[in-house]
PyMOL Python script that loads the backbone (N, CA, C, O; Angstrom):
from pymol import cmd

cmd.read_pdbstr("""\
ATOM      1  N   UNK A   1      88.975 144.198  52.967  1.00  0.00           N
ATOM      2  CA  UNK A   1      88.075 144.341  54.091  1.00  0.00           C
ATOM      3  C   UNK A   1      87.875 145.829  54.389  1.00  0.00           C
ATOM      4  O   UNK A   1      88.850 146.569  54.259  1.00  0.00           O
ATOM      5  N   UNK A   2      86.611 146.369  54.805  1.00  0.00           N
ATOM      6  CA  UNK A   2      86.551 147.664  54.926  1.00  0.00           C
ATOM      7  C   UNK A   2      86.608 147.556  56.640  1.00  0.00           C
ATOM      8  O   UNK A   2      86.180 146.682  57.394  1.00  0.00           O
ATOM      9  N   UNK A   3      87.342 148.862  56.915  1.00  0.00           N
ATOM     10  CA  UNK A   3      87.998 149.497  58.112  1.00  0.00           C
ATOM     11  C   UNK A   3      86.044 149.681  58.791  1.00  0.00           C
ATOM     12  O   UNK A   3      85.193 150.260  58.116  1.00  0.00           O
ATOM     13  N   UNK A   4      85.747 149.058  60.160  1.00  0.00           N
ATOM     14  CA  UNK A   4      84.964 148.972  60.997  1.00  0.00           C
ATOM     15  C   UNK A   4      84.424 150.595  60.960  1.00  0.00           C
ATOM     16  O   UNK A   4      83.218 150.833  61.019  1.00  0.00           O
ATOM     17  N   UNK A   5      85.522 151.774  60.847  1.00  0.00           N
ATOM     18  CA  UNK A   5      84.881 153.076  61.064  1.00  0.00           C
ATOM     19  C   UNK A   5      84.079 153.783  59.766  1.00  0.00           C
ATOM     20  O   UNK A   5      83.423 154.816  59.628  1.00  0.00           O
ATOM     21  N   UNK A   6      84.561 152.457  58.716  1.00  0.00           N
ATOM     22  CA  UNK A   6      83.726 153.295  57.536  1.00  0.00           C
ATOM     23  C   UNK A   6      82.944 153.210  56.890  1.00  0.00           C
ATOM     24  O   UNK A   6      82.609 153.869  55.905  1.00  0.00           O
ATOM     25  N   UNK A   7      82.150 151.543  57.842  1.00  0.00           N
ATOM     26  CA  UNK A   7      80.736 151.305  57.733  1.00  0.00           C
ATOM     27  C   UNK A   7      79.692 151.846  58.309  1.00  0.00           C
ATOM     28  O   UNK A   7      79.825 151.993  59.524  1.00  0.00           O
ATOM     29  N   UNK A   8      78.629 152.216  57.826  1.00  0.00           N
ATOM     30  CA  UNK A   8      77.626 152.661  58.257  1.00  0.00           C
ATOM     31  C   UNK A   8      76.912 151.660  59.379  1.00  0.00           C
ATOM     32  O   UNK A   8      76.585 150.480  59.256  1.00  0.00           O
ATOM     33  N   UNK A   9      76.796 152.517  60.465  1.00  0.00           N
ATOM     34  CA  UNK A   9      76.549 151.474  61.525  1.00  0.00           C
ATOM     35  C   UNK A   9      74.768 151.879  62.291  1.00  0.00           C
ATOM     36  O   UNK A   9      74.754 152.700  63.207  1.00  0.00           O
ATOM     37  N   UNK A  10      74.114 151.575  62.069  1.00  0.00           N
ATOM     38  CA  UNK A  10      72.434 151.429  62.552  1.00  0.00           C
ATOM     39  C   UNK A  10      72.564 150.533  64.483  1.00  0.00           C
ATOM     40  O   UNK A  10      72.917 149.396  64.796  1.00  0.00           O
ATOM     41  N   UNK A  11      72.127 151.632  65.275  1.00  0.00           N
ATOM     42  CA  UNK A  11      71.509 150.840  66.267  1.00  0.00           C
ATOM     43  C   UNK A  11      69.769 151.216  66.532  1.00  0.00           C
ATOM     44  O   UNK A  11      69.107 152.253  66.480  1.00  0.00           O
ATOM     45  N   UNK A  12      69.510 149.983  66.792  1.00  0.00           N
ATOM     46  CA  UNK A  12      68.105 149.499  66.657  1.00  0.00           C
ATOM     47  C   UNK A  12      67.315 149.216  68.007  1.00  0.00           C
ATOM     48  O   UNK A  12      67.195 147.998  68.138  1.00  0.00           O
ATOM     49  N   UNK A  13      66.737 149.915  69.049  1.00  0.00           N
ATOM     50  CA  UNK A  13      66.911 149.584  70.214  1.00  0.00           C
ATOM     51  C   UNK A  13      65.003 149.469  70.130  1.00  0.00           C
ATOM     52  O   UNK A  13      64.216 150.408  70.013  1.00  0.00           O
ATOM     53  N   UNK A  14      64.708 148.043  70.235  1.00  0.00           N
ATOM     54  CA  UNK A  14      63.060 148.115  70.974  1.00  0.00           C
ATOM     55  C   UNK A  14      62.644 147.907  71.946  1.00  0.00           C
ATOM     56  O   UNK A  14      62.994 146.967  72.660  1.00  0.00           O
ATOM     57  N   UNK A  15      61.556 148.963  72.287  1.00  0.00           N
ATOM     58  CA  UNK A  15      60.963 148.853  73.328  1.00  0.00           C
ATOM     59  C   UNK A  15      59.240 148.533  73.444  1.00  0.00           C
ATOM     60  O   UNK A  15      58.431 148.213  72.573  1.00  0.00           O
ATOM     61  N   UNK A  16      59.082 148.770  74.906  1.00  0.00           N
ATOM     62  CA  UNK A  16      57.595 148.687  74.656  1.00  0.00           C
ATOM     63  C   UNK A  16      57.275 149.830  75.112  1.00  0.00           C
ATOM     64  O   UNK A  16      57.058 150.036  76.306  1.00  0.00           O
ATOM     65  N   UNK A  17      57.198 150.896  74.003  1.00  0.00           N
ATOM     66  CA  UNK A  17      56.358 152.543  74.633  1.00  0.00           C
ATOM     67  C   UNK A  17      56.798 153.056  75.189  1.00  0.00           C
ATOM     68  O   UNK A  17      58.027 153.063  75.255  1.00  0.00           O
ATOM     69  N   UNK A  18      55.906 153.890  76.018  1.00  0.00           N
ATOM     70  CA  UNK A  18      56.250 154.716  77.007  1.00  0.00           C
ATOM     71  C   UNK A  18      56.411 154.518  78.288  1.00  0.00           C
ATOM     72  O   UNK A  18      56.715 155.353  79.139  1.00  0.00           O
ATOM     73  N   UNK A  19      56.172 153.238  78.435  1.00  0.00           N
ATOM     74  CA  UNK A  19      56.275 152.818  80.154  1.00  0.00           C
ATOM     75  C   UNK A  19      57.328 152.631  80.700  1.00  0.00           C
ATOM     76  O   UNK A  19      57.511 152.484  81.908  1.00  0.00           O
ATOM     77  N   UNK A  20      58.452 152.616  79.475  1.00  0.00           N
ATOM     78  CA  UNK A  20      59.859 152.120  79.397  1.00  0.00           C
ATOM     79  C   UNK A  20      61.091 153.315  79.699  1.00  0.00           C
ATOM     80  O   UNK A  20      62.258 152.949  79.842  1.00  0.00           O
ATOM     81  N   UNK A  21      60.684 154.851  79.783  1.00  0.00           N
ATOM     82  CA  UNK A  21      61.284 156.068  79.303  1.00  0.00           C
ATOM     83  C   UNK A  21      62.677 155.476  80.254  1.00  0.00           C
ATOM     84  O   UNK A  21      63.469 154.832  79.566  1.00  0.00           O
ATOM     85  N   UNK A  22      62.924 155.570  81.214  1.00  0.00           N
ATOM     86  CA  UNK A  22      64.105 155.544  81.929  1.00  0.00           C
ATOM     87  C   UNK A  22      64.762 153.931  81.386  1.00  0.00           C
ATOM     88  O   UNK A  22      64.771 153.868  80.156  1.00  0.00           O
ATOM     89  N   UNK A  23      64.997 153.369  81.692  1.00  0.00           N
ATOM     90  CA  UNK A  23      65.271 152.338  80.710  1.00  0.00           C
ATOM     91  C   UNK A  23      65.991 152.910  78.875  1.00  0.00           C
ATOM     92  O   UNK A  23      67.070 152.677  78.330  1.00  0.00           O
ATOM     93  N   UNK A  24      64.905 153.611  78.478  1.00  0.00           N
ATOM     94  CA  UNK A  24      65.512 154.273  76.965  1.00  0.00           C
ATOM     95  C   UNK A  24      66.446 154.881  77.710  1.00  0.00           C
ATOM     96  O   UNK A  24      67.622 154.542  77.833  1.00  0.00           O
ATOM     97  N   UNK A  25      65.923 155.741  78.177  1.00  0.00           N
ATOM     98  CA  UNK A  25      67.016 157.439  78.592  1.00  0.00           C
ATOM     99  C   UNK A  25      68.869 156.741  78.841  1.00  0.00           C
ATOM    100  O   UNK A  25      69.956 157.117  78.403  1.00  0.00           O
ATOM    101  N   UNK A  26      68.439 155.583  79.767  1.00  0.00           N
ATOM    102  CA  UNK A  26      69.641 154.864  80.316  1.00  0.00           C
ATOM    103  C   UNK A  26      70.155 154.113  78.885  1.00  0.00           C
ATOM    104  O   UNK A  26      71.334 154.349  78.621  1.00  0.00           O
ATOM    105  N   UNK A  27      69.599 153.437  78.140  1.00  0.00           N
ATOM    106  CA  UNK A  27      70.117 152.766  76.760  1.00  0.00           C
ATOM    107  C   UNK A  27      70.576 153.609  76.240  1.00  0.00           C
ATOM    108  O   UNK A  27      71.624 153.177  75.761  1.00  0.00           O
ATOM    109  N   UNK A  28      70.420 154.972  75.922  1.00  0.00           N
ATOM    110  CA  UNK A  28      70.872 156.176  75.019  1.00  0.00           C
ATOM    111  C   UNK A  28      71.751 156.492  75.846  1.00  0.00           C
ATOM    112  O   UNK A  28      72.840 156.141  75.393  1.00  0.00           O
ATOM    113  N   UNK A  29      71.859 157.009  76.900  1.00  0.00           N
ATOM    114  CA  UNK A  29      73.600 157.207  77.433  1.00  0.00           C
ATOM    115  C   UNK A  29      74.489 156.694  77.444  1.00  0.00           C
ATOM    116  O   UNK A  29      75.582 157.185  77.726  1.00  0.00           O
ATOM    117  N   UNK A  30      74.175 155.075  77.010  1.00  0.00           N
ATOM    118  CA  UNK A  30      75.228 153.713  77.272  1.00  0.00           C
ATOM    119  C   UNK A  30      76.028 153.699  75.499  1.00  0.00           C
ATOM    120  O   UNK A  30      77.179 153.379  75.203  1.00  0.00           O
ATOM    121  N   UNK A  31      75.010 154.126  74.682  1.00  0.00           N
ATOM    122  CA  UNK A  31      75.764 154.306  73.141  1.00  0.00           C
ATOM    123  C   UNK A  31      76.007 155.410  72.886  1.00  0.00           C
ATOM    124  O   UNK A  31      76.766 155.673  71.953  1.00  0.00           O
ATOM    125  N   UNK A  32      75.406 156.409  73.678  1.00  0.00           N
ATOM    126  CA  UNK A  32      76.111 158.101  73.424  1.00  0.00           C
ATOM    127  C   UNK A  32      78.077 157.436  74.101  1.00  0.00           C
ATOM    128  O   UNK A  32      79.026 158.146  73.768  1.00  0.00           O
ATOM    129  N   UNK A  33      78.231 156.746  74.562  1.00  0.00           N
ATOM    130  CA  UNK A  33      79.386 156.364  75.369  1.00  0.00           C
ATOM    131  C   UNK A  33      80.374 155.799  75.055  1.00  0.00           C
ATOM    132  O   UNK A  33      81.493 155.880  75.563  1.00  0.00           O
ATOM    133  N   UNK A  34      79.847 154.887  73.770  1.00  0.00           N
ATOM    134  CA  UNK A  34      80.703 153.963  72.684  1.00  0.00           C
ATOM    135  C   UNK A  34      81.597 154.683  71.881  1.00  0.00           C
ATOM    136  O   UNK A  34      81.427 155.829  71.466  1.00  0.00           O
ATOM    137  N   UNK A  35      82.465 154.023  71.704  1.00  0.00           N
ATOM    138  CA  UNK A  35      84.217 154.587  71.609  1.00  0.00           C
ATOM    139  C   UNK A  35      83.900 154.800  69.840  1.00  0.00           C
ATOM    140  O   UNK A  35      84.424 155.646  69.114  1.00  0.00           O
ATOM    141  N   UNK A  36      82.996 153.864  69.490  1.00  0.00           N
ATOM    142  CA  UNK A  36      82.701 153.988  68.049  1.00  0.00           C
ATOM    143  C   UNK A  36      81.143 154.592  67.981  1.00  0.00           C
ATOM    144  O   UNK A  36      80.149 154.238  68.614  1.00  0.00           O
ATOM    145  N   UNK A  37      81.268 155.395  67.208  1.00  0.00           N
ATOM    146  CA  UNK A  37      79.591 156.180  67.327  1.00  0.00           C
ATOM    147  C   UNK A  37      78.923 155.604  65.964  1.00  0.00           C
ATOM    148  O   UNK A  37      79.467 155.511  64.863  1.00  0.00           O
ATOM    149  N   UNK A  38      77.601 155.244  66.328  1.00  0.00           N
ATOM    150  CA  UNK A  38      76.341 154.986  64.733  1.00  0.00           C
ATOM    151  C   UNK A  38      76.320 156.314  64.057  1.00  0.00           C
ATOM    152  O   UNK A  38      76.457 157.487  64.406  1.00  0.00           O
ATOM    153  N   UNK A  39      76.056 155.547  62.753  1.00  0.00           N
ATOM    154  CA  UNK A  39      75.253 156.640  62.284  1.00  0.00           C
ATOM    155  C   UNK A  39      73.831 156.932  61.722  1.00  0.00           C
ATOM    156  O   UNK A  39      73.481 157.608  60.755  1.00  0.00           O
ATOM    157  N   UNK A  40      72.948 156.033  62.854  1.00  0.00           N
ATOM    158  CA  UNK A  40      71.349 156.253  63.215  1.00  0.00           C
ATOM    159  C   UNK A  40      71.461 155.408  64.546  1.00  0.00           C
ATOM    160  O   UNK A  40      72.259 154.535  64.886  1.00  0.00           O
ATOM    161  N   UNK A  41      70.520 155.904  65.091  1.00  0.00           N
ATOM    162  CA  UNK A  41      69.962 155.409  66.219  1.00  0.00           C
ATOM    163  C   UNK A  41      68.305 155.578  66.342  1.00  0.00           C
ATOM    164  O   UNK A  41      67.697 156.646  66.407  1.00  0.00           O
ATOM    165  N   UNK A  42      67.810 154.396  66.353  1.00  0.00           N
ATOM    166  CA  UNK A  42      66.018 154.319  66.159  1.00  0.00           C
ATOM    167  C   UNK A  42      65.508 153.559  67.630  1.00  0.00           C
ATOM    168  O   UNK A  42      65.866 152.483  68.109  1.00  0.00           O
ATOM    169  N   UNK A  43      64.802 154.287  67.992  1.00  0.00           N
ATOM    170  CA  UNK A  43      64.049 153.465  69.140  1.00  0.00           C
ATOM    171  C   UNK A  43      62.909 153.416  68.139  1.00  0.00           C
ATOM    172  O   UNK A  43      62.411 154.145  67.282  1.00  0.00           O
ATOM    173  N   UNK A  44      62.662 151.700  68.876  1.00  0.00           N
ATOM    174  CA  UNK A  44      61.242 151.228  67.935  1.00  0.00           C
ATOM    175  C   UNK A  44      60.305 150.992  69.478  1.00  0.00           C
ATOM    176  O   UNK A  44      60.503 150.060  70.259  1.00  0.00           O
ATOM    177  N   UNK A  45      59.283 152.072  69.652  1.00  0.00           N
ATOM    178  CA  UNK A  45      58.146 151.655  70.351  1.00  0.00           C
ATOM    179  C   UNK A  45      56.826 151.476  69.766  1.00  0.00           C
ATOM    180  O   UNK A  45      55.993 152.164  70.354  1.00  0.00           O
ATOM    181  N   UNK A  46      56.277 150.680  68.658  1.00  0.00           N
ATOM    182  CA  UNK A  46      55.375 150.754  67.749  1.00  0.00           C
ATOM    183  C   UNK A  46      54.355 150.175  68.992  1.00  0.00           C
ATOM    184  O   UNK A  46      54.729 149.689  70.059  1.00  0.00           O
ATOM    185  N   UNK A  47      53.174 150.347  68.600  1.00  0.00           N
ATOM    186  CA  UNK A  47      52.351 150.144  70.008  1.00  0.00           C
ATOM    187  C   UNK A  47      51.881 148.308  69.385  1.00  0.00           C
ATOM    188  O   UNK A  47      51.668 147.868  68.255  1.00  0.00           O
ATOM    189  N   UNK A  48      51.880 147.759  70.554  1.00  0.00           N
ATOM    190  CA  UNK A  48      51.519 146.148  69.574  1.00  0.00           C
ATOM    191  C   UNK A  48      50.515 146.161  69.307  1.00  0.00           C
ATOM    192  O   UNK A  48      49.586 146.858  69.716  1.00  0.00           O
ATOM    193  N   UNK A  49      50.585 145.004  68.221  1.00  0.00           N
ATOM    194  CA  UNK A  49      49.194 144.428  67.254  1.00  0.00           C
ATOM    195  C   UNK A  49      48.782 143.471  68.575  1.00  0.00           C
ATOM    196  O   UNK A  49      47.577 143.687  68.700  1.00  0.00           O
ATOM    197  N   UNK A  50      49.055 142.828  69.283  1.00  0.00           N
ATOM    198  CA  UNK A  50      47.664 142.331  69.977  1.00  0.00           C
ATOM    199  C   UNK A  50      48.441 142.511  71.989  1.00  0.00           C
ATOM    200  O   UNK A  50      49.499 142.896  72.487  1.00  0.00           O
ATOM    201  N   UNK A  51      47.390 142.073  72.391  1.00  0.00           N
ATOM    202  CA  UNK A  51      47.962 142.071  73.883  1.00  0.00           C
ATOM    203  C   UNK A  51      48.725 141.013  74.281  1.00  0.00           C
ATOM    204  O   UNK A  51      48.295 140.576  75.348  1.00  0.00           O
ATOM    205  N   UNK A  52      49.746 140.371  73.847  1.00  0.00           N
ATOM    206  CA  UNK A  52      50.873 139.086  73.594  1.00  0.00           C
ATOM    207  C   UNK A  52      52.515 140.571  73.985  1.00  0.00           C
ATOM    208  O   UNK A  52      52.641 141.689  73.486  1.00  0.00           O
ATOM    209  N   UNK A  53      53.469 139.820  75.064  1.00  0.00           N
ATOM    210  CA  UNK A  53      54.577 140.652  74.940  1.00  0.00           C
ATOM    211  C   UNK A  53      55.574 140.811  73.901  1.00  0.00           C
ATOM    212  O   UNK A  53      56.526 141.584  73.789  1.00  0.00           O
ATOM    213  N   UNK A  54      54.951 139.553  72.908  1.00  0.00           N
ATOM    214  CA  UNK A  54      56.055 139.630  71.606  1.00  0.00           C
ATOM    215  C   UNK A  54      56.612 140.789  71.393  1.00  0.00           C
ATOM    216  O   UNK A  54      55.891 141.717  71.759  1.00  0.00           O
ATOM    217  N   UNK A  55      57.875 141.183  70.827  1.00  0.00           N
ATOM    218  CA  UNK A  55      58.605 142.336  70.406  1.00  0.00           C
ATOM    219  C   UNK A  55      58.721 141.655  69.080  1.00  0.00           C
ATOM    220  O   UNK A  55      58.567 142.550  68.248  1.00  0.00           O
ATOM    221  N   UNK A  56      58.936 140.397  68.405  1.00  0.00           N
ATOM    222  CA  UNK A  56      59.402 140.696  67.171  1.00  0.00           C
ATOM    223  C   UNK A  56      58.876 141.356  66.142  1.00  0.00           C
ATOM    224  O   UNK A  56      59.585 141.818  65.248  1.00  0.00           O
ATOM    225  N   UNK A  57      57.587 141.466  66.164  1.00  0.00           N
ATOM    226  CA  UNK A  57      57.095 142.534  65.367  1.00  0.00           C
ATOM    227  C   UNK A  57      57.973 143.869  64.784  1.00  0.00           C
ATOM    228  O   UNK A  57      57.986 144.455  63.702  1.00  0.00           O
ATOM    229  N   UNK A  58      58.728 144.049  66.118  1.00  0.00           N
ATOM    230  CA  UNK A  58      59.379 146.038  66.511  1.00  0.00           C
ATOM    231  C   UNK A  58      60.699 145.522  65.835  1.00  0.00           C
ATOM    232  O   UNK A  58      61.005 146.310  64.940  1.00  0.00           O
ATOM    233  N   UNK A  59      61.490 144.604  65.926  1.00  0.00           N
ATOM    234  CA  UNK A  59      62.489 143.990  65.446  1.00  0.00           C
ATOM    235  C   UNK A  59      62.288 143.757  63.980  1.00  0.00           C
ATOM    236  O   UNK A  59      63.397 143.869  63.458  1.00  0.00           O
ATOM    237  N   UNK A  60      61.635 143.560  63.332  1.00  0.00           N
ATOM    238  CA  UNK A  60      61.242 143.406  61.895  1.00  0.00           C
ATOM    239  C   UNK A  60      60.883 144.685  61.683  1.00  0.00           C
ATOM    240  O   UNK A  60      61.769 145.027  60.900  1.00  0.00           O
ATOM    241  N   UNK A  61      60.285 145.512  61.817  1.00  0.00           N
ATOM    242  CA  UNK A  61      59.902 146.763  61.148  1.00  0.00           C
ATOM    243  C   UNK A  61      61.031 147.908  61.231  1.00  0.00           C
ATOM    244  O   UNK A  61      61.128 148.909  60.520  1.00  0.00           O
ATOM    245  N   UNK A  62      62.089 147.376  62.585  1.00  0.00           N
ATOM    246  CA  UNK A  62      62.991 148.333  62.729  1.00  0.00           C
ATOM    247  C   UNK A  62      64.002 148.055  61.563  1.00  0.00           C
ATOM    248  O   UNK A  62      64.527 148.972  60.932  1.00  0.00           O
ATOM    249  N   UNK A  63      64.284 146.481  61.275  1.00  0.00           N
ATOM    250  CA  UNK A  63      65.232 146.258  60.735  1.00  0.00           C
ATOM    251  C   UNK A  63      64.690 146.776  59.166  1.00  0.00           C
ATOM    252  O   UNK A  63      65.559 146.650  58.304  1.00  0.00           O
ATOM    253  N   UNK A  64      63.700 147.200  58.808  1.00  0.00           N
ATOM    254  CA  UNK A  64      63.165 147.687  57.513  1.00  0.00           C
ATOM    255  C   UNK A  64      63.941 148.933  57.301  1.00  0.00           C
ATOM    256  O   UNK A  64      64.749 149.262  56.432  1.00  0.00           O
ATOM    257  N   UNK A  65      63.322 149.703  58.648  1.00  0.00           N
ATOM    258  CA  UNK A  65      63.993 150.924  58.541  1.00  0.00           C
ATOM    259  C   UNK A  65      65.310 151.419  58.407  1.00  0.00           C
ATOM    260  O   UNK A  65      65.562 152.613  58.242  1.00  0.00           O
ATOM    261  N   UNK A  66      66.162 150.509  58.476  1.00  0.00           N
ATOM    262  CA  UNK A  66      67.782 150.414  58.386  1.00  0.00           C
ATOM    263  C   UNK A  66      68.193 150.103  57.103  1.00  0.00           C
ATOM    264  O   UNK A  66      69.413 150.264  57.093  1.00  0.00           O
ATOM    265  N   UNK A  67      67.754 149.690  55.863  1.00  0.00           N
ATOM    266  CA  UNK A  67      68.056 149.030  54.873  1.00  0.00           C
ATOM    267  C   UNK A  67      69.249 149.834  54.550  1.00  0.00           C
ATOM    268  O   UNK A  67      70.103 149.187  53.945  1.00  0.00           O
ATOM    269  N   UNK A  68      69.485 150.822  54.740  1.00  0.00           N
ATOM    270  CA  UNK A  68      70.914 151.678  54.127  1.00  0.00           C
ATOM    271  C   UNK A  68      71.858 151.257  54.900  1.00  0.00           C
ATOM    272  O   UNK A  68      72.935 151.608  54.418  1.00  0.00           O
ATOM    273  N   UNK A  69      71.988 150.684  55.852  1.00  0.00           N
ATOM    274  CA  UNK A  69      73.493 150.530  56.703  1.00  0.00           C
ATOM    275  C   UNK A  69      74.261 149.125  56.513  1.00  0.00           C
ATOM    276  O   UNK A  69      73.697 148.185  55.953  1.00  0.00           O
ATOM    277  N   UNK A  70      75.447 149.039  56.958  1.00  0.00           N
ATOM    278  CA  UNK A  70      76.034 148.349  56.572  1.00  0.00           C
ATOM    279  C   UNK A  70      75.892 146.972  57.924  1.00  0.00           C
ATOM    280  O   UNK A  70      75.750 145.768  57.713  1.00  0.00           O
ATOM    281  N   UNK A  71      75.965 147.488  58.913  1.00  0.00           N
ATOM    282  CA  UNK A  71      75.679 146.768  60.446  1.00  0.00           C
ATOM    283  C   UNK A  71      74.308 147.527  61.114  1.00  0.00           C
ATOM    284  O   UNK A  71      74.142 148.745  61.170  1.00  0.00           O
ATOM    285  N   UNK A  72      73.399 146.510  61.590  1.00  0.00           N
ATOM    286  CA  UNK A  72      72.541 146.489  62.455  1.00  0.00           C
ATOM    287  C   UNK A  72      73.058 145.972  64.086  1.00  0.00           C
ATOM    288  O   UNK A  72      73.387 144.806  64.304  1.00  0.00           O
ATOM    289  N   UNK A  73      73.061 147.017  65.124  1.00  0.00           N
ATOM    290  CA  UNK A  73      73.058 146.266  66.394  1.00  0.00           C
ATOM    291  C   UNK A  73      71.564 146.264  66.612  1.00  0.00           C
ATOM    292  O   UNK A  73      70.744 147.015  66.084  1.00  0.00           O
ATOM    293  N   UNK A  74      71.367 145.370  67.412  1.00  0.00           N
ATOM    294  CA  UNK A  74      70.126 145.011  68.222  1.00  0.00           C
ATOM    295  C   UNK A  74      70.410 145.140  69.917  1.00  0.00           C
ATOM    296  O   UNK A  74      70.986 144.350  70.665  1.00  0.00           O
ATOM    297  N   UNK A  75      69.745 146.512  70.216  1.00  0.00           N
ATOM    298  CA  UNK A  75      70.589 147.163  71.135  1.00  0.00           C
ATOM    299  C   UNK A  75      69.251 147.002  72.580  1.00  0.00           C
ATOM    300  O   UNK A  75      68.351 147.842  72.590  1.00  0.00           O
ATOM    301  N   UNK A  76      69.269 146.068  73.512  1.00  0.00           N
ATOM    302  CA  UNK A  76      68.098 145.794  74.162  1.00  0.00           C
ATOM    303  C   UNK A  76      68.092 147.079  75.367  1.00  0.00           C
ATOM    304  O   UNK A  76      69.099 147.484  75.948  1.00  0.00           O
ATOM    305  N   UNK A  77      66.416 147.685  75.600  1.00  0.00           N
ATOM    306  CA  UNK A  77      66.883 148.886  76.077  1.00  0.00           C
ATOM    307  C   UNK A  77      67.137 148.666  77.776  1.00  0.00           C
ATOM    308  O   UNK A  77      67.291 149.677  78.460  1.00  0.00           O
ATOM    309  N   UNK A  78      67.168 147.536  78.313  1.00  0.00           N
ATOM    310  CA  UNK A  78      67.192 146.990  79.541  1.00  0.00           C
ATOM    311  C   UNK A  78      68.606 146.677  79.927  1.00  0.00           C
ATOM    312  O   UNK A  78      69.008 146.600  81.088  1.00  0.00           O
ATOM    313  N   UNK A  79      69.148 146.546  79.107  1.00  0.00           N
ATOM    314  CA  UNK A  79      70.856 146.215  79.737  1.00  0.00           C
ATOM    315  C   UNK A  79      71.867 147.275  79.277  1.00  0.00           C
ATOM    316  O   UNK A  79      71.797 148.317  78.626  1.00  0.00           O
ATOM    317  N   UNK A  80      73.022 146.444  80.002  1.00  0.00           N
ATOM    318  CA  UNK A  80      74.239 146.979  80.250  1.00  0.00           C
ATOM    319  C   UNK A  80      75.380 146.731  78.974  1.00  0.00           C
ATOM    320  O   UNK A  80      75.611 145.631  78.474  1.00  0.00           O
ATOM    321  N   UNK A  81      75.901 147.772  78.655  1.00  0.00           N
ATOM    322  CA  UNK A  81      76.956 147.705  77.521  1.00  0.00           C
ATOM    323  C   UNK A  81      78.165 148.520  77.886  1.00  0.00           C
ATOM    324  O   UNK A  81      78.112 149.680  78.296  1.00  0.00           O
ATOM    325  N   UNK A  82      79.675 147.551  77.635  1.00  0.00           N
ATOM    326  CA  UNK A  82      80.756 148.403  78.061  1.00  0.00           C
ATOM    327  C   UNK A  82      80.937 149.448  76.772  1.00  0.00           C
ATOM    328  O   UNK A  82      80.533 149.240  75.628  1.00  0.00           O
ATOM    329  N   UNK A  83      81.563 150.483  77.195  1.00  0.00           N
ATOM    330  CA  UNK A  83      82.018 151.357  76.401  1.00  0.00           C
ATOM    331  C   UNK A  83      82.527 150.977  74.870  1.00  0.00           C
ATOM    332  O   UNK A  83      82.346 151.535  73.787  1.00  0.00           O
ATOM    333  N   UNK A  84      83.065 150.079  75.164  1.00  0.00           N
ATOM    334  CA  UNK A  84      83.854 149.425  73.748  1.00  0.00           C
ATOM    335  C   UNK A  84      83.098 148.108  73.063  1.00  0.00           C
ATOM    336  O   UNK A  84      83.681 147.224  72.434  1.00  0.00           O
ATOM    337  N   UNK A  85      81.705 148.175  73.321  1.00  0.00           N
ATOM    338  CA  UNK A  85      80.896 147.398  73.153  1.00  0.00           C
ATOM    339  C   UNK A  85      80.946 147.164  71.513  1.00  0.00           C
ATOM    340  O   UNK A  85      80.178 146.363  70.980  1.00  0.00           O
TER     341      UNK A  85
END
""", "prot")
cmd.dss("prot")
cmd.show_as("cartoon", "prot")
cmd.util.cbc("prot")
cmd.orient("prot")
């Protein structure tokens, strides 16, 4: 089994744009905070394909962008995460 610190770890946090900034700002301090640190962090605000609130779109294209890591979190930019999350 490989040791948790020596996988490459991807967090994936989507949003919707720019309407969201405080919300991000607050998601990025909550994993700047984690006892275990990534090694990427992607906010996905791709602007949507139609006027529907779907996100999975941002969730599929983010998870493209990760193909090198070993763990994907799916890191929602609206909530709360303990330190040792």
């Amino acid at each position: 089994m490989i040791p948790i610190v020596d996988l490459k770890i991807g967090i994936l946090i989507p949003t919707r744009g720019t309407e969201r900034i405080e919300f991000i700002k607050n998601a990025l301090r909550i994993v700047d905070a984690q006892t275990i640190k990534p090694h990427r962090i992607e906010v996905i605000g791709d602007p949507p394909k139609s006027e529907s609130c779907d996100i999975t779109y941002r969730y599929r294209n983010g998870y493209q962008r990760f193909s090198d890591m070993d763990i994907i979190f799916f890191w929602e930019d609206d909530d709360w995460y303990a330190s040792d999350y």
